[in-house]
PyMOL CGO cylinders between C-alpha atoms (Angstrom):
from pymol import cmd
from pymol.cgo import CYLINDER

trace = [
    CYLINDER, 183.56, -5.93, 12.89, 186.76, -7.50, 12.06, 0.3, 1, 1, 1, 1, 1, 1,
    CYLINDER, 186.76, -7.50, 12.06, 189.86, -4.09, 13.15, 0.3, 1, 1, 1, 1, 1, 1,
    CYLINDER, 189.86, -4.09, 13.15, 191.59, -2.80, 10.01, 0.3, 1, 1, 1, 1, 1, 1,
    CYLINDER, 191.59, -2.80, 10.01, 195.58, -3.41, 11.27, 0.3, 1, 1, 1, 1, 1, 1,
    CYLINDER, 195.58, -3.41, 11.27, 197.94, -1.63, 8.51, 0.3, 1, 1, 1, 1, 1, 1,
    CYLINDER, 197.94, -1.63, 8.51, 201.68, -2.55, 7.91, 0.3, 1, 1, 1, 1, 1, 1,
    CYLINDER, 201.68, -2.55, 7.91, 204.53, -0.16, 7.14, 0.3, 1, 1, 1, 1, 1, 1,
    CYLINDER, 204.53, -0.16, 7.14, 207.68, -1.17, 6.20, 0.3, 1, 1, 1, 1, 1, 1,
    CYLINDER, 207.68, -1.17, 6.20, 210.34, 1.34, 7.22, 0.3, 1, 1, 1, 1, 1, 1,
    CYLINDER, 210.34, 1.34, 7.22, 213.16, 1.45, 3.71, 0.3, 1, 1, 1, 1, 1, 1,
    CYLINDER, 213.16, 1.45, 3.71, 214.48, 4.98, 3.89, 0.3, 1, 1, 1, 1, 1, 1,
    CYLINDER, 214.48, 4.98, 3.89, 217.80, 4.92, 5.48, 0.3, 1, 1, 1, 1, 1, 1,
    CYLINDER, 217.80, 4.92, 5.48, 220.94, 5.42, 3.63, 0.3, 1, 1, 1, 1, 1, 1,
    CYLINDER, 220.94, 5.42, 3.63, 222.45, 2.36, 5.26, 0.3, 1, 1, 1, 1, 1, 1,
    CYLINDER, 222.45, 2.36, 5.26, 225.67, 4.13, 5.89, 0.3, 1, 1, 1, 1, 1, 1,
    CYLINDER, 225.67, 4.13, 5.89, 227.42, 1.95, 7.74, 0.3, 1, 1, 1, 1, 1, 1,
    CYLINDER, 227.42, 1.95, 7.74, 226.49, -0.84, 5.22, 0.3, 1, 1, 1, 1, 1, 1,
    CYLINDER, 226.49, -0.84, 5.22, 227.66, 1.53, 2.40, 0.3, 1, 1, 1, 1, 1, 1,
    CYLINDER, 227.66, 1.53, 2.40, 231.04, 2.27, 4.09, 0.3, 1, 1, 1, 1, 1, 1,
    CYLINDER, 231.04, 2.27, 4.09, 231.79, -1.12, 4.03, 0.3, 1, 1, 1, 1, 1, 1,
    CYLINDER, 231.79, -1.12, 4.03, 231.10, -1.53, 0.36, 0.3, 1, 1, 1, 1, 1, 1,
    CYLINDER, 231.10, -1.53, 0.36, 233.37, 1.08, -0.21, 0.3, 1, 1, 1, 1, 1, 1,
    CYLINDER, 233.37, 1.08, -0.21, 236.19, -0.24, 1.85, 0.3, 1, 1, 1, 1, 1, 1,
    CYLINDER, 236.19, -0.24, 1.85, 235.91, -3.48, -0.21, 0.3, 1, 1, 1, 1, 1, 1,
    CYLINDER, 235.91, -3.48, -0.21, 235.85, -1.75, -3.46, 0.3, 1, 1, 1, 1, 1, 1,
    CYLINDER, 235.85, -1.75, -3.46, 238.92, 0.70, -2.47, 0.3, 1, 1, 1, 1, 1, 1,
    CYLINDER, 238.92, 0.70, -2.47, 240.68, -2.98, -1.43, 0.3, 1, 1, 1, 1, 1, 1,
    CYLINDER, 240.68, -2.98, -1.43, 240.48, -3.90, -5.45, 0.3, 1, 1, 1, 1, 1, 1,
    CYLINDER, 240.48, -3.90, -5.45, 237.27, -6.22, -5.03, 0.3, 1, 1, 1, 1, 1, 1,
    CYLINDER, 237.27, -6.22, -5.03, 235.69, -6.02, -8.39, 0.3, 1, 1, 1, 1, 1, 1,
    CYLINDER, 235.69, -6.02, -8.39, 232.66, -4.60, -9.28, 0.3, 1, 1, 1, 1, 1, 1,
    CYLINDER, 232.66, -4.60, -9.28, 230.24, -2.41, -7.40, 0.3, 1, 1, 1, 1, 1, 1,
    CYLINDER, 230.24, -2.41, -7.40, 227.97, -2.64, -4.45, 0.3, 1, 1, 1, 1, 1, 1,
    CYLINDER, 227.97, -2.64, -4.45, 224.29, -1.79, -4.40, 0.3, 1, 1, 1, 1, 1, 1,
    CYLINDER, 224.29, -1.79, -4.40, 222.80, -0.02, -1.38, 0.3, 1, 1, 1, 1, 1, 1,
    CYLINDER, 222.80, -0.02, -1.38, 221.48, -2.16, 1.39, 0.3, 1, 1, 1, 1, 1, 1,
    CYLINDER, 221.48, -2.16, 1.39, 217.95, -2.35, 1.02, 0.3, 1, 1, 1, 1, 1, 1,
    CYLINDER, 217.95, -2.35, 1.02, 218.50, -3.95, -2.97, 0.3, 1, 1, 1, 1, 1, 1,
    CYLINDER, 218.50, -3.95, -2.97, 221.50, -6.37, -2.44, 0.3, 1, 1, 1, 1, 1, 1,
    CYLINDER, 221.50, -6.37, -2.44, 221.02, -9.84, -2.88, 0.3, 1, 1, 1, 1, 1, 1,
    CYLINDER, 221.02, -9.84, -2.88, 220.46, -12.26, 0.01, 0.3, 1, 1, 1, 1, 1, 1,
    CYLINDER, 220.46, -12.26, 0.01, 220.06, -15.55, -2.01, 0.3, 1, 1, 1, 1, 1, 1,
    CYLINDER, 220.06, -15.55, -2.01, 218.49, -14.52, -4.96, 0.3, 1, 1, 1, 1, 1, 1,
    CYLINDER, 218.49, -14.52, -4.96, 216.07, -11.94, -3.75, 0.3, 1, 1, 1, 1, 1, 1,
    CYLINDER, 216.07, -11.94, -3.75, 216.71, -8.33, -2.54, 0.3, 1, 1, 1, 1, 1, 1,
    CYLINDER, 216.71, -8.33, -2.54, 216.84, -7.86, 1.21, 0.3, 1, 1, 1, 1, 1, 1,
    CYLINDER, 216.84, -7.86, 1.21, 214.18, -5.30, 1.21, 0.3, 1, 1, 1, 1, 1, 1,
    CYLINDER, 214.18, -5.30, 1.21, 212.19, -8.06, -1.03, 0.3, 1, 1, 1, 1, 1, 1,
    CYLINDER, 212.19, -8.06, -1.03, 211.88, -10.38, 2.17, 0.3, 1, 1, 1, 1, 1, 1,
    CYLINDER, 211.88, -10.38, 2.17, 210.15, -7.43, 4.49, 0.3, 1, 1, 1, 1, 1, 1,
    CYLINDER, 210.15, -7.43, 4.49, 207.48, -6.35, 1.36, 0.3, 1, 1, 1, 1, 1, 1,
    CYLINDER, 207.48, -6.35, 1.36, 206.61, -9.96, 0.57, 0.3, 1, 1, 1, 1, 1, 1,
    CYLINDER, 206.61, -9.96, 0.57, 205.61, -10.53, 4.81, 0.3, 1, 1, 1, 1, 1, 1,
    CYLINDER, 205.61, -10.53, 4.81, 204.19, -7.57, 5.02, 0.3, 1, 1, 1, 1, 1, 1,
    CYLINDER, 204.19, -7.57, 5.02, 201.77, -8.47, 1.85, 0.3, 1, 1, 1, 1, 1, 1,
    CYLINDER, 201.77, -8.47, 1.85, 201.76, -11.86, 2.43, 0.3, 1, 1, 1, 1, 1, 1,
    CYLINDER, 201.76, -11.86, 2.43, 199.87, -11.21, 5.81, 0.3, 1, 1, 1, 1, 1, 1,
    CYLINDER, 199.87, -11.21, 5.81, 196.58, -10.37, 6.52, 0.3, 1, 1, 1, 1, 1, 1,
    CYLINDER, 196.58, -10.37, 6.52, 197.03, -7.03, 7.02, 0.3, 1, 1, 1, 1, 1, 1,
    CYLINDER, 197.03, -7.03, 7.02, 194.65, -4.57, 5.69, 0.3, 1, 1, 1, 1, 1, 1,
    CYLINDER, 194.65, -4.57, 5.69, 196.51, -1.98, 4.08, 0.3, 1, 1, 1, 1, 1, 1,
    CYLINDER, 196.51, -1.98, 4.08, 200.43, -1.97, 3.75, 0.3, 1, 1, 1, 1, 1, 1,
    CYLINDER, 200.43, -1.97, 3.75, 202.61, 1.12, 3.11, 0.3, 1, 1, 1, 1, 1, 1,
    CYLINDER, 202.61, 1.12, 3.11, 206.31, 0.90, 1.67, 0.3, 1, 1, 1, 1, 1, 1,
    CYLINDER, 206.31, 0.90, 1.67, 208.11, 4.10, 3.28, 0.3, 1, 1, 1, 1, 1, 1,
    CYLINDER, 208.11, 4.10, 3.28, 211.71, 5.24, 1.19, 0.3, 1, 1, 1, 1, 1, 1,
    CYLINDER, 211.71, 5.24, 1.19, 213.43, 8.48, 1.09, 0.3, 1, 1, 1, 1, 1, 1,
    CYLINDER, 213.43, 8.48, 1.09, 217.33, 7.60, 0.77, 0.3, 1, 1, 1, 1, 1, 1,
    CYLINDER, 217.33, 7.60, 0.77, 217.98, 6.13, -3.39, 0.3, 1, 1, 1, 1, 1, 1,
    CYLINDER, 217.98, 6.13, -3.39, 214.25, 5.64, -3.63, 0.3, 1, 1, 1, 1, 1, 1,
    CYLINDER, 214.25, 5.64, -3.63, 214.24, 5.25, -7.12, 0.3, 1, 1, 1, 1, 1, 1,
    CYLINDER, 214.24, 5.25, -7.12, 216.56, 2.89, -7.45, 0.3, 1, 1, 1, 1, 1, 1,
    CYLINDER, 216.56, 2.89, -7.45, 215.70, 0.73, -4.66, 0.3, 1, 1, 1, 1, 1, 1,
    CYLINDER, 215.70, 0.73, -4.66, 211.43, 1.02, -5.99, 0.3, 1, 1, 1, 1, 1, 1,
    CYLINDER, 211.43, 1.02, -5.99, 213.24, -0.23, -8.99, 0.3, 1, 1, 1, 1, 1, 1,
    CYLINDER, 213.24, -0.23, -8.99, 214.61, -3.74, -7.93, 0.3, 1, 1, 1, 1, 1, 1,
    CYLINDER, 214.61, -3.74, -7.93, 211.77, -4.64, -5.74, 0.3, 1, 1, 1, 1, 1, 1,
    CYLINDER, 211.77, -4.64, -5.74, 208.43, -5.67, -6.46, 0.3, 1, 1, 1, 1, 1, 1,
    CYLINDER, 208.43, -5.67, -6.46, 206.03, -3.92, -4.25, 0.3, 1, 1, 1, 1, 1, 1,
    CYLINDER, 206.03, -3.92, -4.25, 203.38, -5.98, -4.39, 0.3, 1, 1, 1, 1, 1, 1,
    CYLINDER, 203.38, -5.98, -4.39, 200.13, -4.29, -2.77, 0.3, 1, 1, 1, 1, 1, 1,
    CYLINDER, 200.13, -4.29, -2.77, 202.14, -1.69, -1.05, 0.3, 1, 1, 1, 1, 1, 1,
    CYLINDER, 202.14, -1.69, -1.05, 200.91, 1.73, -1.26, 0.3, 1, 1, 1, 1, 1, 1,
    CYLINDER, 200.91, 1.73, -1.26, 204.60, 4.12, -1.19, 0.3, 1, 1, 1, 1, 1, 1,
    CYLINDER, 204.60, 4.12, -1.19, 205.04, 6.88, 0.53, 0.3, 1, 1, 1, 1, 1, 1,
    CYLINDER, 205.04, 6.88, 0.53, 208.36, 9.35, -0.36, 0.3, 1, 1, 1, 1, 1, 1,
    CYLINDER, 208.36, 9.35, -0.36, 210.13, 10.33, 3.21, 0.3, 1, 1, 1, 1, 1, 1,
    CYLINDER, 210.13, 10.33, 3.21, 211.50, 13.75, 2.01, 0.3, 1, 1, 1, 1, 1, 1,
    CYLINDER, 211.50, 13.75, 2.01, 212.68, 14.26, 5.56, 0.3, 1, 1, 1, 1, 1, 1,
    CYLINDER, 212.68, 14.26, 5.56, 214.85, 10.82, 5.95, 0.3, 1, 1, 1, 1, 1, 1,
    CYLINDER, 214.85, 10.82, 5.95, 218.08, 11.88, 6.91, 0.3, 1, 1, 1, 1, 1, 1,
    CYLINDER, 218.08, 11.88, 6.91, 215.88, 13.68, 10.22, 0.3, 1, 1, 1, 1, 1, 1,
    CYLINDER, 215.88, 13.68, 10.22, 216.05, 9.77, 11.26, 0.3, 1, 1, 1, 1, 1, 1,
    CYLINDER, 216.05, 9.77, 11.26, 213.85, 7.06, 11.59, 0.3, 1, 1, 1, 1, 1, 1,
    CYLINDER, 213.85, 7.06, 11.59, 211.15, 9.09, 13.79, 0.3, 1, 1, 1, 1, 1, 1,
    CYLINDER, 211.15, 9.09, 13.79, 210.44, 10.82, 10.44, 0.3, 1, 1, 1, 1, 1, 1,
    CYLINDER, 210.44, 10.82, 10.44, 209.70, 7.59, 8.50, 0.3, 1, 1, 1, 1, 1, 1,
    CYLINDER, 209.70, 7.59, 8.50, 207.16, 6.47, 11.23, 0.3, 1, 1, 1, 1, 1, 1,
    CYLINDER, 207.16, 6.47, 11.23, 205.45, 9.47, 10.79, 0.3, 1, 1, 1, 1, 1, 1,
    CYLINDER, 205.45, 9.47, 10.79, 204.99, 9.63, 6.78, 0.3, 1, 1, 1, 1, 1, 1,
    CYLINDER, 204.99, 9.63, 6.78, 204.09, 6.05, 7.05, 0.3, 1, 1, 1, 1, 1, 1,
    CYLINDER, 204.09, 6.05, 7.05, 201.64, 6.45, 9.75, 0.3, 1, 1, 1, 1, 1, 1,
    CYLINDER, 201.64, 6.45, 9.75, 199.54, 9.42, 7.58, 0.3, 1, 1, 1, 1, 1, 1,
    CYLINDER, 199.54, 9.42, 7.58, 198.48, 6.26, 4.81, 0.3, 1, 1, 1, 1, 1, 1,
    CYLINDER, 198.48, 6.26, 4.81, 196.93, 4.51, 8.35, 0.3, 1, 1, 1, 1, 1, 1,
    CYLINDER, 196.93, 4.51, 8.35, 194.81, 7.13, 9.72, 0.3, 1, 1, 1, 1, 1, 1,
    CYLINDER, 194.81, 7.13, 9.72, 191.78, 5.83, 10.20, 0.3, 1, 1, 1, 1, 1, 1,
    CYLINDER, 191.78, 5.83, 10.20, 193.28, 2.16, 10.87, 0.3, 1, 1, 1, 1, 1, 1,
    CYLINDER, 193.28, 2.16, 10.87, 192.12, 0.49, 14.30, 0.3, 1, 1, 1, 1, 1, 1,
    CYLINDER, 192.12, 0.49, 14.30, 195.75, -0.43, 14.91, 0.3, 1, 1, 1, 1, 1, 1,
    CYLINDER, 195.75, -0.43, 14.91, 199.04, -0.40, 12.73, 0.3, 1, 1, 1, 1, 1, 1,
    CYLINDER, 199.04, -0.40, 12.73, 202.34, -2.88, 12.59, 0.3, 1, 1, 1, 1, 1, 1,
    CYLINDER, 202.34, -2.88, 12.59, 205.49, -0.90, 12.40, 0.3, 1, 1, 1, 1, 1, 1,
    CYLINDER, 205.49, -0.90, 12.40, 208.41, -2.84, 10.73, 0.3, 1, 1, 1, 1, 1, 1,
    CYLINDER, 208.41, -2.84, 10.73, 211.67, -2.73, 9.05, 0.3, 1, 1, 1, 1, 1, 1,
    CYLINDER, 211.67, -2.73, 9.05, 213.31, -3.39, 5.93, 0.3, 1, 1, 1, 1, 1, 1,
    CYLINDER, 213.31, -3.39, 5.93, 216.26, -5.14, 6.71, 0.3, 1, 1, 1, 1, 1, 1,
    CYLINDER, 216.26, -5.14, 6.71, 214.78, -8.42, 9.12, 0.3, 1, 1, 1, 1, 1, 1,
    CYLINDER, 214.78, -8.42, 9.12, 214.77, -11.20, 6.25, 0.3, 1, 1, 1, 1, 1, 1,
    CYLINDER, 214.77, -11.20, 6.25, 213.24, -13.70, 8.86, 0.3, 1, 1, 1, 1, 1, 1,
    CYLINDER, 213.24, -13.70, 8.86, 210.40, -11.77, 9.97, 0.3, 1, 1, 1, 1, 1, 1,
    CYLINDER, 210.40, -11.77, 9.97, 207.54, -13.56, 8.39, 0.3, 1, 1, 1, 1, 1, 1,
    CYLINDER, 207.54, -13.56, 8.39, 204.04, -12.96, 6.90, 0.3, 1, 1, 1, 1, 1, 1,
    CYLINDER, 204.04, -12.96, 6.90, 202.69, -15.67, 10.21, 0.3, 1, 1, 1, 1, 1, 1,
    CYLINDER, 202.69, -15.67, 10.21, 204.95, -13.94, 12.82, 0.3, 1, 1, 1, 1, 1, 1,
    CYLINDER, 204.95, -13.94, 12.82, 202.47, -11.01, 11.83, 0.3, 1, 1, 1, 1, 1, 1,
    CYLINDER, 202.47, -11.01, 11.83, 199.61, -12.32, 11.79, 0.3, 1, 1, 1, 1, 1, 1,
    CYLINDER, 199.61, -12.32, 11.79, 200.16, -13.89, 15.26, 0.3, 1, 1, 1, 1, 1, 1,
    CYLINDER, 200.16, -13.89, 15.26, 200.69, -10.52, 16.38, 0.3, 1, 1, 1, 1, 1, 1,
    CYLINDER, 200.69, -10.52, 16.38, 197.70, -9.31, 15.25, 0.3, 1, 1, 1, 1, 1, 1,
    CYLINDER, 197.70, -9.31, 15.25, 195.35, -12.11, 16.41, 0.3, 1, 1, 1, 1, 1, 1,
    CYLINDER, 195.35, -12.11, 16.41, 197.04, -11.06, 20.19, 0.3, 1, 1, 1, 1, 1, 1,
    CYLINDER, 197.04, -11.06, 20.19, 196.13, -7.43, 19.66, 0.3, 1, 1, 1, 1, 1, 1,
    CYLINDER, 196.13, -7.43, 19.66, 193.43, -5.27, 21.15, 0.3, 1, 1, 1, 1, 1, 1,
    CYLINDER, 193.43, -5.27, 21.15, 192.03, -1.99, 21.16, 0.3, 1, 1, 1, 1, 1, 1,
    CYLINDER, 192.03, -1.99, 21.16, 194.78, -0.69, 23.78, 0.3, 1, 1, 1, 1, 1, 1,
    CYLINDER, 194.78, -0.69, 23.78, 197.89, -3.51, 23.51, 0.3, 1, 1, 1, 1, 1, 1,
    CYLINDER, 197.89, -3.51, 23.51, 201.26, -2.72, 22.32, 0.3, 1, 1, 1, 1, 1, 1,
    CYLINDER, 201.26, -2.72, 22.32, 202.46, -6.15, 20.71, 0.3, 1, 1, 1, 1, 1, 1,
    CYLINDER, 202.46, -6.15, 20.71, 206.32, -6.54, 19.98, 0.3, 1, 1, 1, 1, 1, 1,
    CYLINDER, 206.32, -6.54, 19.98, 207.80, -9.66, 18.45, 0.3, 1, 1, 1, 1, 1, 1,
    CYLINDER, 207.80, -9.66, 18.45, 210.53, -11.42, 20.46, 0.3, 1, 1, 1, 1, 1, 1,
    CYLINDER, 210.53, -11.42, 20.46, 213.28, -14.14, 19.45, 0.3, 1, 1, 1, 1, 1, 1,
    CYLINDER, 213.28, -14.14, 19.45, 215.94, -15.46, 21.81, 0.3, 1, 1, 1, 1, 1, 1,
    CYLINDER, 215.94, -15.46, 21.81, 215.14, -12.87, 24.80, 0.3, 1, 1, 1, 1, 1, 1,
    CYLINDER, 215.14, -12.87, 24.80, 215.27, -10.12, 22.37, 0.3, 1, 1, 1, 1, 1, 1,
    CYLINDER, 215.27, -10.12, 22.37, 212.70, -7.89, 21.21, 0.3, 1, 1, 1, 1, 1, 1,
    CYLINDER, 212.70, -7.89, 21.21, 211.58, -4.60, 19.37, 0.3, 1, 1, 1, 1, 1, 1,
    CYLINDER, 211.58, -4.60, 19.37, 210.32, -4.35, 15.73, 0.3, 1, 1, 1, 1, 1, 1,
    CYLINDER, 210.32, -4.35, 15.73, 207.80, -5.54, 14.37, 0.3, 1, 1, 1, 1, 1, 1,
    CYLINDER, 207.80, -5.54, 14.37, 205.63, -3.75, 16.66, 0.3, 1, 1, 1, 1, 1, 1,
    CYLINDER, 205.63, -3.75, 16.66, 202.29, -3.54, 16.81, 0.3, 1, 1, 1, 1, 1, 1,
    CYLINDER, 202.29, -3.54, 16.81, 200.44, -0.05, 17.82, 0.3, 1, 1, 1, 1, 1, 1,
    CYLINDER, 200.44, -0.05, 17.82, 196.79, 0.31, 18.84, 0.3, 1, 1, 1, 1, 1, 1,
    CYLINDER, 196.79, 0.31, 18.84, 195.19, 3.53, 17.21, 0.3, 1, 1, 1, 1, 1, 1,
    CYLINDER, 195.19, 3.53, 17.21, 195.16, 5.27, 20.75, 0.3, 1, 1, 1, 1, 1, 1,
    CYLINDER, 195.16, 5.27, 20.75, 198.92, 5.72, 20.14, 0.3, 1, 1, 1, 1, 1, 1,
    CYLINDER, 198.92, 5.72, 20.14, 199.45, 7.26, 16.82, 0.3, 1, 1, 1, 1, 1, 1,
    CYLINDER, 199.45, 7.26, 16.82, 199.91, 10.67, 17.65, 0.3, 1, 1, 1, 1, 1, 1,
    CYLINDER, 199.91, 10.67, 17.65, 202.55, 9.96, 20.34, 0.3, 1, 1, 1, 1, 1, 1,
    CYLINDER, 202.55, 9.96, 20.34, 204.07, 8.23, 17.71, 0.3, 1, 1, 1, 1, 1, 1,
    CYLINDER, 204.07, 8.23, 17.71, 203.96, 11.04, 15.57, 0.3, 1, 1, 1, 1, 1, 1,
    CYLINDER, 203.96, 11.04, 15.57, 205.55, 13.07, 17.77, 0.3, 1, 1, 1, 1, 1, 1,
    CYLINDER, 205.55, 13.07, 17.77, 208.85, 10.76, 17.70, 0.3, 1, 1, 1, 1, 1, 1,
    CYLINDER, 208.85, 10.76, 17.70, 212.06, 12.95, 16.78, 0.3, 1, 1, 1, 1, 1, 1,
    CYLINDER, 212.06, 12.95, 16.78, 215.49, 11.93, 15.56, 0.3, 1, 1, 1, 1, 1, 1,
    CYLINDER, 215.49, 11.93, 15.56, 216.44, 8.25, 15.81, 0.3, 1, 1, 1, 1, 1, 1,
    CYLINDER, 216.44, 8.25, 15.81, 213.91, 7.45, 18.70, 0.3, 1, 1, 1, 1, 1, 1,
    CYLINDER, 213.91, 7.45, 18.70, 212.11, 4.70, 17.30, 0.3, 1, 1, 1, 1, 1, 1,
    CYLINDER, 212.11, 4.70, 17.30, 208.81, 2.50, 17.80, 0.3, 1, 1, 1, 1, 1, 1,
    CYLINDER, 208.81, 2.50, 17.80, 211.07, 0.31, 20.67, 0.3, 1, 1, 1, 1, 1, 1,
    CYLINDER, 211.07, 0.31, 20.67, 211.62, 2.77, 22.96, 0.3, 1, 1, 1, 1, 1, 1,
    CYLINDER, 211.62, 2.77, 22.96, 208.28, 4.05, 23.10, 0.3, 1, 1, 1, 1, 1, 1,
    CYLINDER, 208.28, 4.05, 23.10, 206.37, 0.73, 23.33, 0.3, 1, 1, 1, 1, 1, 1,
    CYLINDER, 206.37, 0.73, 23.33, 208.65, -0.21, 26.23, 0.3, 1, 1, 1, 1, 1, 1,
    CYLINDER, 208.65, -0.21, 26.23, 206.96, 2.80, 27.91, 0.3, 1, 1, 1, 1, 1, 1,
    CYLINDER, 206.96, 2.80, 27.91, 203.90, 1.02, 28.10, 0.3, 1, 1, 1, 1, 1, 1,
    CYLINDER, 203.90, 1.02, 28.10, 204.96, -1.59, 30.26, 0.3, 1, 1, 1, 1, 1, 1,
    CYLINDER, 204.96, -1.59, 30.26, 201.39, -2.50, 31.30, 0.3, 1, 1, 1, 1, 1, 1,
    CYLINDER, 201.39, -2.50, 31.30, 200.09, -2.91, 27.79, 0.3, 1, 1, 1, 1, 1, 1,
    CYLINDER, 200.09, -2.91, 27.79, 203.32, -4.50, 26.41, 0.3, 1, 1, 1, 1, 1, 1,
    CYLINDER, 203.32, -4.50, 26.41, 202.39, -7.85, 25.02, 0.3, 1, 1, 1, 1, 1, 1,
    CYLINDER, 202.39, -7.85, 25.02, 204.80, -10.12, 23.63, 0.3, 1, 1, 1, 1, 1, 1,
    CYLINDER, 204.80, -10.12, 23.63, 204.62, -12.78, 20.87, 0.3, 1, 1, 1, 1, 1, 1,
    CYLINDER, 204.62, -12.78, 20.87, 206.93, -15.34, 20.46, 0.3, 1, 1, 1, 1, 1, 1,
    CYLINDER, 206.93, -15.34, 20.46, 208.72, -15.58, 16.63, 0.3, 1, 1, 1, 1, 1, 1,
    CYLINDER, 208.72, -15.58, 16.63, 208.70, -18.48, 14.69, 0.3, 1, 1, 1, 1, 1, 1,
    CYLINDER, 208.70, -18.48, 14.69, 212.31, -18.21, 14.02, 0.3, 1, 1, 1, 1, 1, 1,
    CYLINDER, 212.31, -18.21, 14.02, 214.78, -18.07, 16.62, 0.3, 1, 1, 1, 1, 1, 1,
    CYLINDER, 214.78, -18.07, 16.62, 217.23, -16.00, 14.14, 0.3, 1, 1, 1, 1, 1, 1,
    CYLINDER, 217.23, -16.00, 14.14, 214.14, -13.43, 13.39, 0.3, 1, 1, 1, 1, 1, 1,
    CYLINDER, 214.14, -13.43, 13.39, 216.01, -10.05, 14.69, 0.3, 1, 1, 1, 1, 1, 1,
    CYLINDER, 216.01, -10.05, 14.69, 219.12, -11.05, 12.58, 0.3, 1, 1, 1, 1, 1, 1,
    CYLINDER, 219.12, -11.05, 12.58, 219.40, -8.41, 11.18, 0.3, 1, 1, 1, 1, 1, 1,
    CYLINDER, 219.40, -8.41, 11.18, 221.56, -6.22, 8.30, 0.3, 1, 1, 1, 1, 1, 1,
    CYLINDER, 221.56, -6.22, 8.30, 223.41, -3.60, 8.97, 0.3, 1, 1, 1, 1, 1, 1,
    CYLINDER, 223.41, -3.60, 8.97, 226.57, -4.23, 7.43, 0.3, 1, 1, 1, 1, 1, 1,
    CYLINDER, 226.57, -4.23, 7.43, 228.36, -6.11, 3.95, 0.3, 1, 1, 1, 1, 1, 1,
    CYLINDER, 228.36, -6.11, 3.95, 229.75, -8.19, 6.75, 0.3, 1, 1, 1, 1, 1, 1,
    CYLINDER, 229.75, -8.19, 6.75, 226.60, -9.01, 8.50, 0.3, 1, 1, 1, 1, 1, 1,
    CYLINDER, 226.60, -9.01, 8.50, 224.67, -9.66, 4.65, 0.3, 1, 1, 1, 1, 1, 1,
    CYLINDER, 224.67, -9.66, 4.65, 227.91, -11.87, 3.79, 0.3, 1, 1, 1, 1, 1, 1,
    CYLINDER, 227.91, -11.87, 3.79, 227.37, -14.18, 7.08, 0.3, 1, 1, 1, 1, 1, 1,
    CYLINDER, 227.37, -14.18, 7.08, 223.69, -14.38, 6.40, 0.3, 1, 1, 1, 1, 1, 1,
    CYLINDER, 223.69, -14.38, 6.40, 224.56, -15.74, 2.55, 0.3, 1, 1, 1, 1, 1, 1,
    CYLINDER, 224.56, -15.74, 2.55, 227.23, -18.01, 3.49, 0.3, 1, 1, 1, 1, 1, 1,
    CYLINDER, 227.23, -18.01, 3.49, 224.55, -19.52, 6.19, 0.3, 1, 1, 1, 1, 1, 1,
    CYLINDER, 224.55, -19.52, 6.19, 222.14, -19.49, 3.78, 0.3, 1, 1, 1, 1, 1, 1,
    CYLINDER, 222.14, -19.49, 3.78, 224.45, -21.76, 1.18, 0.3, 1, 1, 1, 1, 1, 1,
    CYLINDER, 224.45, -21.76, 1.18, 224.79, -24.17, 3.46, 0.3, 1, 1, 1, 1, 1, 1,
    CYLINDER, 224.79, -24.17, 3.46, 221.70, -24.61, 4.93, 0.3, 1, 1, 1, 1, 1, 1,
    CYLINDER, 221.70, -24.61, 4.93, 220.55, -25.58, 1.52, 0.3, 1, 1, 1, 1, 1, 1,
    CYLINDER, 220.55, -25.58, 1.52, 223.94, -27.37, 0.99, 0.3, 1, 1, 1, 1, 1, 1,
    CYLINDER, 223.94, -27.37, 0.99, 222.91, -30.88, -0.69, 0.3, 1, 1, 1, 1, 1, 1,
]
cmd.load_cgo(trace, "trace")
């Protein structure tokens, strides 16, 4: 039988340090306001946009779409797609929390891809190469560059250690715990953990962005 492998996409941080930025910029007389994180614009489509449409866009079974922080508003300017939601009440506990809401939707999943909401170049193939190296007991982690940690990929076996996560400990730190089932799979884009975290960082990404596509 082919495994059911689920997807969550982790959306319900505040993005403070993203939002303190905006604020600085506004308070410095730049016009208009920001939006949160997850919902600005990189190139025409919100960030969060980017994670929903690899998740879907794989051939993952199932796929979940976790928010807490703004969850209205961000559901709002993205377009789910086949993403089940599921409301984090207990976001601000950190991103432990999160895992574990989205994890209850992939119960009785054979294994389940944990991944976030703000890697734009994480794509739909990076995960399905990750789950054609998975097995009933691997833990596989995309890597870029020497670097590695979410996406990760979680056998069913694993679940409720997961679920017992607190705070900010995320998916990383456990799965490099499991040093003899850690398997790696190589991204198809070297800039795939370039990530957002701040205006600055979403400002860099844009201005690359223009001129890669730069007649």
């Amino acid at each position: 039988m082919t495994p059911r492998i689920g997807c969550i996409v982790l959306a319900a941080g505040a993005g403070r340090r993203f939002e303190r930025g905006a604020a600085k910029r506004s308070a410095s007389g730049h016009a208009g306001s920001r939006p949160g994180k997850l919902v600005a614009l990189l190139g025409r489509d919100p960030l969060l946009q980017r994670a929903i449409d690899a998740a879907c866009g794989s051939s993952a079974t199932t796929c979940t779409l976790v928010l807490g922080a703004h969850a209205g508003s961000v559901l709002a300017s993205v377009d789910a797609r086949r993403c089940s939601i599921a409301l984090n009440d207990e976001w601000r506990a950190g991103i432990a929390s999160s895992i574990r809401c989205g994890l209850r939707a992939h119960r009785d999943d054979d294994a389940c891809i944990v991944m976030l909401g703000d890697q734009p170049f994480v794509t739909s193939a990076d995960l399905d190469r990750m789950m054609g190296a998975g097995s009933a007991t691997a833990v596989v982690a995309l890597r870029a560059a020497g670097v590695w940690g979410a996406p990760v990929l979680f056998p069913r076996k694993d679940f409720a250690a997961l679920a017992r996560l607190k705070g900010d400990r995320g998916a990383k730190r456990y799965a490099a715990a499991q040093k003899q089932r850690l398997v790696f799979v190589d991204a198809l884009d070297v800039d795939a953990f370039d990530d957002v975290d701040t205006l600055v960082d979403l400002t860099r990404l844009n201005e690359r962005g223009t001129r890669r596509t730069r007649p």
